[in-house]
C-alpha positions as CSV (number, residue, x, y, z in Angstrom):
1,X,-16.7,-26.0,-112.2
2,X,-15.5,-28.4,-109.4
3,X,-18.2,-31.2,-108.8
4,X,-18.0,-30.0,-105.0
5,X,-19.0,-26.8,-105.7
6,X,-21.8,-28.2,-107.9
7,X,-23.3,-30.0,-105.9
8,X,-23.1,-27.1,-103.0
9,X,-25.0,-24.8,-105.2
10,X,-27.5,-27.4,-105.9
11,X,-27.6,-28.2,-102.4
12,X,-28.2,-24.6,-101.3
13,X,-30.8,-23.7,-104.0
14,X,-33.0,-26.7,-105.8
15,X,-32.1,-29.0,-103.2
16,X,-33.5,-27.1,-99.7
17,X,-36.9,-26.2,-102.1
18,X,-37.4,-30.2,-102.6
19,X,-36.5,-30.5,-98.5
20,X,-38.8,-27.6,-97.8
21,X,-42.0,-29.0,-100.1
22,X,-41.1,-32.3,-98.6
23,X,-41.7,-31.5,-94.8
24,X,-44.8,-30.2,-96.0
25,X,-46.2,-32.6,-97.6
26,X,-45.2,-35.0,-95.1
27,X,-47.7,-32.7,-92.2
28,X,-50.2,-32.5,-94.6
29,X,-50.4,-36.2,-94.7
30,X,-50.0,-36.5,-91.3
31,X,-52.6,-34.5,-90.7
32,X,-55.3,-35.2,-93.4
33,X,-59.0,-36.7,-92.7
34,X,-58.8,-40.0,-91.9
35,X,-55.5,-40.6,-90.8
36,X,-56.5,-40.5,-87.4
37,X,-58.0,-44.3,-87.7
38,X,-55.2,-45.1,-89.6
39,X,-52.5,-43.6,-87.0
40,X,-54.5,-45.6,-84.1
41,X,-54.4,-48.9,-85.9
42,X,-50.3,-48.2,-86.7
43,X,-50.4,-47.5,-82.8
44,X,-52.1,-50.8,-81.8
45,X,-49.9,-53.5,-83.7
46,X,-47.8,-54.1,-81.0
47,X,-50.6,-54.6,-78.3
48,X,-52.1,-57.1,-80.6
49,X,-52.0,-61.2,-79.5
50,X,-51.7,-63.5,-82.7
């Protein structure tokens, strides 16, 4: 087996699963309790005088 065609199957199976849980995870931390404070604080930084 070619290492192209490897990696394609990998790609097209295991690898769109690990993408798919990924996303997600990524909303579910986006959108967990609490990270609104946090997400307004991230907002601010720039706004902020030293």
């Amino acid at each position: 087996m070619e290492t192209y065609t490897a990696m394609r199957q990998f790609a097209d199976s295991w690898g769109l699963l690990f993408m798919a849980l990924f996303f997600v995870g990524v909303i579910l931390f986006a959108i967990r309790p609490g990270s609104k404070k946090q997400a307004e604080e991230a907002a601010s930084i720039p706004l902020k005088e030293d």
